[in-house]
C-alpha positions in Angstrom: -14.8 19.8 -4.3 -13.0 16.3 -5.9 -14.2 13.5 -6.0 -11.4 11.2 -5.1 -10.5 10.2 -1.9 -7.7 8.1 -0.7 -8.2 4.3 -1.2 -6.5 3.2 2.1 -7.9 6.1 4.3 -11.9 5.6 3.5 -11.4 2.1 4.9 -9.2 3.1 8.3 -11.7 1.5 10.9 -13.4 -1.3 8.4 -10.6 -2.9 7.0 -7.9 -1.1 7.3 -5.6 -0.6 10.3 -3.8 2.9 11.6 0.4 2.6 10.9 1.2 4.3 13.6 -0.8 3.2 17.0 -0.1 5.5 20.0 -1.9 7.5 22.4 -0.8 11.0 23.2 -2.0 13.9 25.0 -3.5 17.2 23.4 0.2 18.9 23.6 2.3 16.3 22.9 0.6 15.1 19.4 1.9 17.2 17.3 5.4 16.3 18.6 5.1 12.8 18.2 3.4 13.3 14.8 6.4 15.2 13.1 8.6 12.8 15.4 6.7 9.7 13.2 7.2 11.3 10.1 10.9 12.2 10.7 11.5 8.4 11.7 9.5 7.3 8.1 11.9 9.4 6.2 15.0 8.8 7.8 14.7 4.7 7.3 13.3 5.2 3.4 15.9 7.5 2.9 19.0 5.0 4.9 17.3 1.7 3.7 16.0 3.3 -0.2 17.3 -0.3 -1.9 16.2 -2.9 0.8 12.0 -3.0 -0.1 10.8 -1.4 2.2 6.9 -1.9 1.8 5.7 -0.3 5.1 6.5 0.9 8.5 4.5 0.6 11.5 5.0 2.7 14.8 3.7 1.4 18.3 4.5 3.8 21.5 4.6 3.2 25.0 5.4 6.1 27.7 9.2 5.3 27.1 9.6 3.5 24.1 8.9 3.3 20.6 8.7 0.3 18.4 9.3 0.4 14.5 8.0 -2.5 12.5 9.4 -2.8 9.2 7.8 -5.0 6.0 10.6 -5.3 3.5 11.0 -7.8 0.3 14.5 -8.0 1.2 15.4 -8.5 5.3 18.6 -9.6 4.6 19.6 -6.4 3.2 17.8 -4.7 6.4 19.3 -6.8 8.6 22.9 -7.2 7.4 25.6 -9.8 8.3 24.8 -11.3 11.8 22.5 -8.2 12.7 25.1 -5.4 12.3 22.8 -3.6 9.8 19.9 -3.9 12.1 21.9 -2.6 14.9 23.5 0.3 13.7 19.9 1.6 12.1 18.5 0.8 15.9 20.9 3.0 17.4 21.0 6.0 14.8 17.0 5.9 15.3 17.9 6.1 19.3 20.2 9.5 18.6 17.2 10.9 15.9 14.9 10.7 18.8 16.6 10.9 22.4 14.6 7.6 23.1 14.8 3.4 23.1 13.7 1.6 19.9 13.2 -1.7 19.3 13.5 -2.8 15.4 11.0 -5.7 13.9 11.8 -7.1 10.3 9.2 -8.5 8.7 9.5 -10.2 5.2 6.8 -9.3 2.7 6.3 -12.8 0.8 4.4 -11.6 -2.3 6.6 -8.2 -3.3 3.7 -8.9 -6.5 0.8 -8.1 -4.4 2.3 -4.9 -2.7 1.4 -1.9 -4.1 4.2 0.3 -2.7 6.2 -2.3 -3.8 5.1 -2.3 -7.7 5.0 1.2 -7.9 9.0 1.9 -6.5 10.0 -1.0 -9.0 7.9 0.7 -11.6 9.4 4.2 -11.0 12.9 2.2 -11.2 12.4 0.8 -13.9 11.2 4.3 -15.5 14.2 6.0 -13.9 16.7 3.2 -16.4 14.4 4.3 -19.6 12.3 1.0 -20.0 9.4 1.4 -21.9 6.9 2.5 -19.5 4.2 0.6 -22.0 5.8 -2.7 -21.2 6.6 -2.4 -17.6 3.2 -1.9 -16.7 2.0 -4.6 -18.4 4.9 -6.7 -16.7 3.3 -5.8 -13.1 0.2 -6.4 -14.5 0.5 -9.9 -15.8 3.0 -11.1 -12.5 0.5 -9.4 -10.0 -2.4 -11.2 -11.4 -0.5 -14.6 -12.2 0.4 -14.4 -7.6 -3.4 -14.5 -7.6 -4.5 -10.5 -7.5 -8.4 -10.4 -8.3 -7.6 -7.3 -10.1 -5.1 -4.5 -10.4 -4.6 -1.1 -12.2 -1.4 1.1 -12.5 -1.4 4.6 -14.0 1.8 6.8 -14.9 1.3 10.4 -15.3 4.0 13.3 -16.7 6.2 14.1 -20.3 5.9 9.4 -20.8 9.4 9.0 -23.6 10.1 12.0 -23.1 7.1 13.6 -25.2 6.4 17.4 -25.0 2.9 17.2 -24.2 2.1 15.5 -20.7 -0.1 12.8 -20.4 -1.6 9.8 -18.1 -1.4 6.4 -19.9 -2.8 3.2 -17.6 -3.4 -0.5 -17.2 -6.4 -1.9 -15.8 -7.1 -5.7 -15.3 -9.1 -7.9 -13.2 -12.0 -6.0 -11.1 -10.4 -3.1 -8.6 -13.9 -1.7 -6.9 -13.1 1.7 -5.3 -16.3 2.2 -3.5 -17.0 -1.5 -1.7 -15.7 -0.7 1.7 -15.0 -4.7 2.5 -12.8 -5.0 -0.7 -9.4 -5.0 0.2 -7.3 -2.4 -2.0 -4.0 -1.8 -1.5 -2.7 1.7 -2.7 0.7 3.7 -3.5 2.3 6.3 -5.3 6.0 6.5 -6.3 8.2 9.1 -8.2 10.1 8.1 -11.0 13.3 11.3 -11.5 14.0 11.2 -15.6 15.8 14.0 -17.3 12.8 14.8 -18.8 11.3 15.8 -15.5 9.3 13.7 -12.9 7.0 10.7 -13.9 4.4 9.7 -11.4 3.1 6.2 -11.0 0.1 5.0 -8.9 -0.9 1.7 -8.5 -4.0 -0.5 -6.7 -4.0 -3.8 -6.2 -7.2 -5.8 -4.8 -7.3 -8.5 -3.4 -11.0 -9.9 -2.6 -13.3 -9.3 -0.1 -12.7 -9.6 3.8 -16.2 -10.4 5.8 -15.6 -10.2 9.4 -17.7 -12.7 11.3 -20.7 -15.0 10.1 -23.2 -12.9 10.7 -21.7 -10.7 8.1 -20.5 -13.3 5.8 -24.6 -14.5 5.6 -25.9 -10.7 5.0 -23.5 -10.1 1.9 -23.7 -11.9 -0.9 -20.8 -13.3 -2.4 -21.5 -13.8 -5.9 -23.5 -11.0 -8.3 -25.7 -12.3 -11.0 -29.3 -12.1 -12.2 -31.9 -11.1 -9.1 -34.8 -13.8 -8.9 -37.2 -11.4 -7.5 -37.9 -8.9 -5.0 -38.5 -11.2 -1.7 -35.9 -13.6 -0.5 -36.6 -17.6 -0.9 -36.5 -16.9 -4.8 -40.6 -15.6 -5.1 -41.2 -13.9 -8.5 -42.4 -10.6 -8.8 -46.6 -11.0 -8.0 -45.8 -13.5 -6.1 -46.2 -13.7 -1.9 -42.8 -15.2 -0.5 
């Protein structure tokens, strides 16, 4: 078996949140499923230039609301909404039901992974050196304030014959602390060489939930002053 699991899905219930957040009956899941996936393609495929960072998908009995986090509204929305409704009411004819369109703006396009890795693959796609635009989303994701971040590209890199994975790595990314909160994508970069794929995390601290917690894990990681708490050395009784 490997030994890599999916960043954002090990932490769905700790610190992560579900995308789509619906209830549905045994026979009507896997509807609805392929109906959410449809919906996710459709809007990345009509909207491919405008950001889009994520899409959330809440349900009621009889009607679905799409919330969208873009770096760009204004290219979502469209002069004086007519963007916004003509995507609402294409969505309507996809899926025989009413939805209701959020925009949200994503502030910090730096501290999205999705984000970094669709430029990435862009910038791939126009033959930048993929050397120096990882290091560019590097530098400008820890200069927002990222405590760490680490982007790999995989395939035939300049066009070389062999394959290969080259990376970046800066700051401290921790994989395996549950509370740390990673953010994680994968983009495709199409070169006529063939396809180049780029993966990128970005953390961004800690998040403690309630005081309780906040007292039970430390915050800072250096040299242990003994075994019991209160600072006793070893052979001594706390």
């Amino acid at each position: 078996m490997g030994h890599k699991t999916h960043p954002l899905g090990l932490r769905l219930g700790i610190v992560k949140t579900w995308e789509s957040r619906w209830f549905a009956l045994s026979r009507d899941y896997a509807n609805l499923l392929h109906e959410d996936l449809t919906l996710r393609d459709y809007i990345r495929n009509r909207l491919a230039k405008a950001g889009i960072s994520k899409i959330e998908i809440e349900r009621t009995p009889k009607r679905i609301t799409v919330t969208l986090h873009t770096a760009r509204p204004g290219a979502v929305i469209g002069k004086r909404g007519t963007e916004v409704e003509s995507l609402q009411k294409e969505l309507q004819l996809l899926t025989k039901k009413e939805v209701h369109l959020n925009v949200q703006e994503v502030r910090t396009p730096e501290l999205d992974a999705a984000l970094v890795a669709e430029s990435l693959a862009r910038q791939l796609e126009q033959r930048i050196g993929f050397r120096r635009a990882m290091r560019k989303a590097v530098t400008s994701a820890l200069r927002m304030g990222a405590e760490g971040i680490r982007v790999f590209c995989s395939g035939r890199l300049d066009g070389s014959e062999i394959a290969r994975t080259e990376g970046y790595r800066e700051g401290r990314v921790p994989l395996h602390t549950l509370r740390a909160d990673i953010d994680f994508a994968r983009a495709t970069a199409h070169t006529t060489y063939g396809c180049i794929g780029v993966k990128v995390w970005i953390s961004k601290g800690d998040i403690i939930l309630g005081k309780q917690d906040s007292q039970k894990t430390p915050t800072a990681f250096g040299p242990s002053r003994g075994r019991f708490s209160g600072g006793a050395r070893f052979g001594e009784r706390p």
